[in-house]
FIFISE-306689 format. One line per 10 residues: their letters; for each residue x, y, z of C-alpha. Coordinates in steps of 0.2 Angstrom, whole numbers, m for minus. Example, Ala and Ser with C-alpha at 12.3 -4.5 7.8 and 13.67 -1.06 7.14 Angstrom:
residues 2
AS) 62:m22:39; 68:m5:36 .
end
This chain:
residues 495
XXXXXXXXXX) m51:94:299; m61:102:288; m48:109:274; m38:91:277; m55:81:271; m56:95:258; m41:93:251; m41:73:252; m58:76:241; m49:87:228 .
XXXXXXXXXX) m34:75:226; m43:62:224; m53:70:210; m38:74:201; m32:58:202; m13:60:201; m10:43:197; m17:43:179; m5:55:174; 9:47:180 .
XXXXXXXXXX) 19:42:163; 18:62:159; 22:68:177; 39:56:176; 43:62:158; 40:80:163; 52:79:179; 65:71:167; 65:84:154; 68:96:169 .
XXXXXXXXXX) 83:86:179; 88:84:162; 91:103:158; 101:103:173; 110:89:171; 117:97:154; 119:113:163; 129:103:177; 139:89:166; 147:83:152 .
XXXXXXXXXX) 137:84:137; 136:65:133; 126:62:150; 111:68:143; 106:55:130; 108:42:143; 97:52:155; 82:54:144; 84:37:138; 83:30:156 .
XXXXXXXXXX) 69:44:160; 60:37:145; 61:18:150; 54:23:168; 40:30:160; 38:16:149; 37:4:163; 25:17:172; 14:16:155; 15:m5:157 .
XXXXXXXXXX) 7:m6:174; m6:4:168; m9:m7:154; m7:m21:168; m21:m14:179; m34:m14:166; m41:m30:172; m44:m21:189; m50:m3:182; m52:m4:163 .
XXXXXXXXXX) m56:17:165; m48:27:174; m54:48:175; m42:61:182; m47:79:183; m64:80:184; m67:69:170; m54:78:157; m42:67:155; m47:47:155 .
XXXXXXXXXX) m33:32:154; m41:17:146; m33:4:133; m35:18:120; m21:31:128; m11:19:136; m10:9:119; m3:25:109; 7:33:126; 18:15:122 .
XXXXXXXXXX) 20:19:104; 24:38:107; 38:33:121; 43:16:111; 46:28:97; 55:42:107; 66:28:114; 74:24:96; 77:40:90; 85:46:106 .
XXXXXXXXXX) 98:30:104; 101:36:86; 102:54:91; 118:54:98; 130:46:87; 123:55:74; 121:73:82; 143:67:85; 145:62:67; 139:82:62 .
XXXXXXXXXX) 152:88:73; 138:97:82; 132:89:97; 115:97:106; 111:90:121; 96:99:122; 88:91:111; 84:75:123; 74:85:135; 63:92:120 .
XXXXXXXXXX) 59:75:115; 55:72:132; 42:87:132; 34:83:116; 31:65:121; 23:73:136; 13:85:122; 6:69:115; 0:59:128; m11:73:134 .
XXXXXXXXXX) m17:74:117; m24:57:117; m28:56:135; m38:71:134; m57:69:135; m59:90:133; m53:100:116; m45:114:126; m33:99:135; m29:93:116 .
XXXXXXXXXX) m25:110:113; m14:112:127; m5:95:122; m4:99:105; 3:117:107; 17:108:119; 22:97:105; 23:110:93; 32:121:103; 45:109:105 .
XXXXXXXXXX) 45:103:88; 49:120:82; 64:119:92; 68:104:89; 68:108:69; 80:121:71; 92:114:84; 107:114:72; 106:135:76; 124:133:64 .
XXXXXXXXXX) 113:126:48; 104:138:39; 92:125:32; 87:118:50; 85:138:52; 75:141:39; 65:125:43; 61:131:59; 53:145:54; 43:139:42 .
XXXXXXXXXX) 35:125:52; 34:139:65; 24:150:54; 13:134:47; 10:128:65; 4:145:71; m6:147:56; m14:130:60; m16:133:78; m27:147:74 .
XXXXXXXXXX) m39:137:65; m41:124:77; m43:138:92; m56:144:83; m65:129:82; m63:124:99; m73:143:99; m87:138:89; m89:121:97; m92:129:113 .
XXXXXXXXXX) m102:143:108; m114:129:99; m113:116:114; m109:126:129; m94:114:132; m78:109:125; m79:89:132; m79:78:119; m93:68:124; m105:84:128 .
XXXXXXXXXX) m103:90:113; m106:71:104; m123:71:114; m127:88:109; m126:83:91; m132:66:95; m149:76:100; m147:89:90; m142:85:74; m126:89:63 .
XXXXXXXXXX) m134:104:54; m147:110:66; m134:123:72; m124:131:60; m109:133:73; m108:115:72; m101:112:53; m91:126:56; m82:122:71; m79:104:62 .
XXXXXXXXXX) m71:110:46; m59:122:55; m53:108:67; m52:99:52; m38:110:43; m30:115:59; m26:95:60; m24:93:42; m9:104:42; m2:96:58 .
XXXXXXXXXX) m4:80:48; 3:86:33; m15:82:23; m17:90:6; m17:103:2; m11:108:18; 5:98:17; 15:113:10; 25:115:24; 30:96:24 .
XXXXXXXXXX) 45:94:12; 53:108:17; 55:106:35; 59:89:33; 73:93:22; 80:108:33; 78:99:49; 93:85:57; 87:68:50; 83:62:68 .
XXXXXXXXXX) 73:76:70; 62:73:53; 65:54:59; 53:59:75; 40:71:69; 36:60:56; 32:44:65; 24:48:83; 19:67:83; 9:62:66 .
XXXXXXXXXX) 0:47:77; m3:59:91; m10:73:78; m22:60:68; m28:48:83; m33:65:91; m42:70:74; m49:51:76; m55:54:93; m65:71:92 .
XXXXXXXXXX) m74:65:76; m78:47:77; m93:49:89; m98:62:77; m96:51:60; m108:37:67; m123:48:70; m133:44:53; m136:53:37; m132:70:43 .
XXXXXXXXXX) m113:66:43; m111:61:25; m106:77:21; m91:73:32; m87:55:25; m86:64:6; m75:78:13; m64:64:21; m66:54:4; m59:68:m5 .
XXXXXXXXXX) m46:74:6; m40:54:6; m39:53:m15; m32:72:m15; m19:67:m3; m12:50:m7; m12:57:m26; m2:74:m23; 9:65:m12; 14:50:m21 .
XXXXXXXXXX) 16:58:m38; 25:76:m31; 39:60:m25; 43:54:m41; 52:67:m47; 63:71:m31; 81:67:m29; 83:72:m11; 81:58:0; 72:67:14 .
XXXXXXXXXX) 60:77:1; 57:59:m6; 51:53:14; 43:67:16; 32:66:1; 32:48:5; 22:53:24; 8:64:17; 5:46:4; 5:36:19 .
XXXXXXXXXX) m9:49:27; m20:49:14; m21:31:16; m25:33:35; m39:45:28; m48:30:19; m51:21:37; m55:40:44; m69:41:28; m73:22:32 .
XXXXXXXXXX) m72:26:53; m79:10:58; m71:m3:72; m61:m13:59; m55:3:49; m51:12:66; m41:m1:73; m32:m4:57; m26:16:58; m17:10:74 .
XXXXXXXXXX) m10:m5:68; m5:6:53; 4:17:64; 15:5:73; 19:m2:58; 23:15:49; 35:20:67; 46:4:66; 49:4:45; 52:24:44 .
XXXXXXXXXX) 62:25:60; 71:10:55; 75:16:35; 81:33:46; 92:25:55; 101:18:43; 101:36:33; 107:42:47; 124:29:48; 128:38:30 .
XXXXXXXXXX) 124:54:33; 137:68:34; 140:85:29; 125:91:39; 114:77:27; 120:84:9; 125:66:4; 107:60:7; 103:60:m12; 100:48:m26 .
XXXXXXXXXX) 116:50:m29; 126:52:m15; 120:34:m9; 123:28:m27; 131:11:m25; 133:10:m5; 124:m6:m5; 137:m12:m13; 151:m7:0; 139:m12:14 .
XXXXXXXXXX) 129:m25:11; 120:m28:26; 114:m11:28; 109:m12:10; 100:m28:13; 90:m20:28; 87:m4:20; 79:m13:5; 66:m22:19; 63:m5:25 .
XXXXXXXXXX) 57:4:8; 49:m14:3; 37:m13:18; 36:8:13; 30:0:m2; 20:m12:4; 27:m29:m3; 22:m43:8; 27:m51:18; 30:m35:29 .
XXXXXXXXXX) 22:m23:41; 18:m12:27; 8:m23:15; m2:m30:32; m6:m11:36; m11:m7:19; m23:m21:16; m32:m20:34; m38:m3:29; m42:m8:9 .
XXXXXXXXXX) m49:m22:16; m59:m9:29; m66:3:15; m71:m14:4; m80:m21:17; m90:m5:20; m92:m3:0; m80:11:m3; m73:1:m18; m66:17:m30 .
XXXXXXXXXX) m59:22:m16; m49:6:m12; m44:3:m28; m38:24:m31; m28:18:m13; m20:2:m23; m16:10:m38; m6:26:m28; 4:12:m18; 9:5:m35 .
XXXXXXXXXX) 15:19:m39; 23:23:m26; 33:6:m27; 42:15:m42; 51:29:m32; 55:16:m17; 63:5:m30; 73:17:m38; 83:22:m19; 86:3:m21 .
XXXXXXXXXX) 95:3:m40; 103:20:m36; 109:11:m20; 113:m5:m28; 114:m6:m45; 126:10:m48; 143:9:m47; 151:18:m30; 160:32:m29; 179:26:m30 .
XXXXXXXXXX) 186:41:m22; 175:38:m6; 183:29:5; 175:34:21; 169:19:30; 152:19:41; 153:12:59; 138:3:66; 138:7:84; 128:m3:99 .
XXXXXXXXXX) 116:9:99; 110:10:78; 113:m10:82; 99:m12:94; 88:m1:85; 90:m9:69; 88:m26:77; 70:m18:85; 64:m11:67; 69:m26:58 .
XXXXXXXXXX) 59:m39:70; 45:m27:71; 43:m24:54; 45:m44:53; 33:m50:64; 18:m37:60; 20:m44:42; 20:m64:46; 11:m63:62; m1:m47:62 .
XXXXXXXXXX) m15:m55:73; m6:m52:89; m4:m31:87; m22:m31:78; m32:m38:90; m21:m26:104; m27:m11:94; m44:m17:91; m47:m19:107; m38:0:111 .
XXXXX) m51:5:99; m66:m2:106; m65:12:121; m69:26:109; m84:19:101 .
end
C-alpha cells in the first residue's frame, strides 16, 4: 500500500500530462523509423505529418485549458506549460508541418528521397519545446543538444552531395564549439547560485546584485555566445552561409525559421528577469545594443554582394536577428512580445519564399542563383507574383507581416528612448530592400533562358503551403492586432 501511495505521489509530481505534445512527437519519431524500415518509402512523410497534427491538437487543448489552470509544473517544477510554451510549441509544430509537406516532392525532384529525414524533424521539434518549457538551464541544454544533434543530420542528409557533406560538418564543429560555451555557463551559474533554475538564480541576483559575484557576469556572457552562435549573432554568424548553402533547401528552409525561434526565445527567457533588475544590468543592454547594430550591419551588407540565392537568405537571417536584438537591448513587455510576433511573421514569409525555391530547384539546388532564376517570373507568373510578396514582406513594405514586425519593435526601442538605435534598424532594412529587389528584376526583368524548357509542377502539397504563407503573411500585415495581443499575453507569464 505503501510503495502504490508512493508511486501515485511521484507520478503526480512529474505530471505526465504537461509533456504530452513532446511525448506524442517522441513516440512518432520512433514508429516512424520503423515504419521506414518496414514500408515503402513514401509512407513516412505522411506519418510524421499526421504524427505532427496529433500533437498539434494535443498542443490546442492545452491552450484550451488555460482558463482552468493558467500554469501547469511538471517535474518538480523543471518544466512549466503556460501561454508562453504553449504559444511557441504551436509555432515550432505549425512550422514543422509546412516544411514536411514540401519535403517530399522536393526530396523526389533531387532524385534522392531520405525518409529519415521526417523523424529528425520530429526529434528536433521535440528538442525545442523542452527548451522553451524548460524552467532549469541543464533541461534547456538537454533540449537544445537534441536539436542540434538532429540538425547536424539533418544538414547532411543528402550523404551523396558533398556540400550537404561539407555543411554538416561545419555546423557540427560550430555547434560543439558553442555548446561548450554554454556548458560552461550553466557551470558558473551554478557554482555562484548553487542552482541552475531560472528563477533561483533570478532571486539570487535579485538580492545579490549583478556584479556582487564575479561568477555571475561570467556565466552571462558565456551563455550569451554559446546562443549567439546558435542564432547566427555577429560575429558568430560564420558558420551561417555556409551551412545553409551546403544543406537541402528544406533543410535550410527549417533551421532558419523554428530552431532560431527556439534558440532566441530560450536566450529571452534566461535573461529577462535578469535585464529588469536596475542599473546593475546596463552593462548587458549596451552589450545587446551592440551586438544588435554589429549584427544587422554585417548581415545586410555581407548580402549585397551574393549571387547564391541561399547565401543571400542566409545573410538575410542574421539581418533579421539583429533586429530581434533591438527588442532583447529594449526587453520590455511591448518589445518581448513584438519578438514573438516577429517570429511568426519571419516562419510564414521565409518558409513560404522557400517553398516556392524549392518548386524550381533542381540539380541538388545549383540553379538557385541570380541567374538561374533570371526571367522565371516571366514563364510563371503566379509563382513570380507570390514570390515578390514573400521578399516584399522580407523587406518590410507594408502592407505585410514583415513591415508589421519591424515597426512593433522600432516602435518598442522608440518608446523606451533607444532612438539611434531605431533609426541604425530603419536605415539596415533600407538597405536591405536593395538586395530583395534585385531577386525580383533578375526574376522578372531579365529575359529567360530559351533553351530551358523544363516546366515546374505545383503539387497539392506546395499548393496548401503556399495558400497558408500567403494568408499568413496577409493577415499579420492588415490585421496584426489579433497575433499581437496572443503574444502579449504569451509574454506576460515570463515577467
Amino acid at each position: 500500500m505503501g510503495n502504490a501511495t508512493q508511486l501515485t505521489a511521484f507520478v503526480q509530481q512529474m505530471n505526465i500530462t504537461s509533456i504530452m505534445p513532446a511525448i506524442i512527437l517522441t513516440a512518432g519519431a520512433l514508429l516512424l523509423m520503423l515504419i521506414i524500415a518496414m514500408t515503402k518509402e513514401s509512407k513516412a512523410g505522411w506519418s510524421s505529418f499526421l504524427f505532427a497534427i496529433v500533437a498539434l491538437l494535443a498542443s490546442f487543448a492545452c491552450q484550451i485549458n488555460q482558463t482552468q489552470m493558467p500554469v501547469m509544473d511538471g517535474f518538480s517544477g523543471m518544466i512549466k506549460v503556460n501561454s508562453f510554451s504553449i504559444f511557441l510549441n504551436l509555432l515550432y509544430i505549425g512550422t514543422g508541418l509546412l516544411v514536411v509537406l514540401i519535403a517530399h516532392d522536393y526530396f523526389q525532384r533531387r532524385g534522392r528521397y531520405v525518409p529519415e529525414f521526417h523523424a529528425l524533424v520530429l526529434f528536433a521539434l521535440v528538442g525545442m519545446m523542452f527548451m522553451t518549457m524548460a524552467e532549469d538551464i541543464i533541461i534547456m541544454f538537454l533540449g537544445l543538444e537534441i536539436l542540434s544533434v538532429a540538425l547536424y543530420v539533418l544538414a547532411g542528409i543528402d550523404i551523396k552531395d558533398e556540400g550537404s557533406n561539407e555543411s554538416s560538418v561545419k555546423y557540427f564543429l560550430m555547434g560543439s564549439f558553442s555548446s561548450g560555451f554554454l556548458l560552461y555557463g550553466i557551470a558558473f551559474f551554478y557554482g555562484a547560485t548553487g542552482s541552475t533554475n531560472l528563477a533561483i538564480i533570478a532571486k539570487y541576483i535579485q538580492q545579490n546584485g549583478l556584479l556582487q559575484n564575479i561568477y555571475i557576469p561570467i556565466a552571462m556572457i558565456m551563455v550569451l555566445v554559446g546562443f549567439g552562435f546558435k542564432v547566427s549573432a555577429a560575429p558568430f554568424h560564420m558558420w551561417t552561409p555556409d551551412v545553409y548553402q551546403g544543406a537541402p533547401l528544406v533543410v535550410t528552409a527549417f533551421m532558419s525559421t523554428a530552431p532560431k525561434a527556439a534558440a532566441f526565445l530560450a536566450m529571452v527567457k534566461i535573461f529577462l528577469s535578469i535585464t529588469t533588475l536596475g542599473a546593475a544590468s546596463l552593462w548587458l543592454h549596451k552589450i545587446f545594443f551592440l551586438l544588435a547594430i554589429l549584427t544587422m550591419t554585417i548581415g545586410n551588407i555581407l548580402a549585397l554582394s551574393q549571387h547564391d540565392l541561399k547565401r543571400i537568405l542566409a545573410y538575410s537571417s542574421i539581418a533579421h536577428v539583429g533586429y530581434m536584438l533591438i527588442a532583447l537591448t529594449v526587453m520590455n513587455g511591448p518589445a518581448a512580445s513584438s519578438i514573438l510576433f516577429y517570429f511568426v511573421a519571419y516562419a510564414f514569409m521565409n518558409i513560404g519564399l522557400f517553398a516556392v525555391l524549392s518548386i524550381f530547384a533542381k540539380d541538388n539546388d545549383s540553379n538557385l542563383t541570380l541567374e538561374g532564376i533570371q526571367g522565371i517570373g516571366r514563364r510563371k507568373p503566379l509563382l513570380g507574383a507570390i514570390m515578390v510578396i514573400f521578399l516584399f514582406s522580407l523587406a518590410g513594405i507594408p502592407p505585410l507581416a514583415g513591415f508589421s514586425a519591424k515597426f512593433f519593435i522600432f516602435a518598442a526601442a522608440i518608446d523606451s528612448g533607444y532612438y539611434w538605435l531605431s533609426i541604425i534598424g530603419i536605415l539596415n532594412s533600407a538597405v536591405s530592400a536593395y538586395y530583395y529587389i534585385r531577386v525580383i528584376l533578375y526574376a522578372f526583368m531579365k529575359d529567360p533562358d530559351s533553351a530551358e524548357e523544363q516546366l515546374f509542377p505545383v503539387t497539392l502539397a506546395h499548393g496548401i503551403v503556399l495558400i497558408i504563407t500567403v494568408a499568413g503573411v496577409l493577415q499579420m500585415g492588415v490585421m496584426p492586432k489579433i497575433v499581437l495581443q496572443w503574444s502579449s499575453a504569451a509574454i506576460s507569464f515570463l515577467k
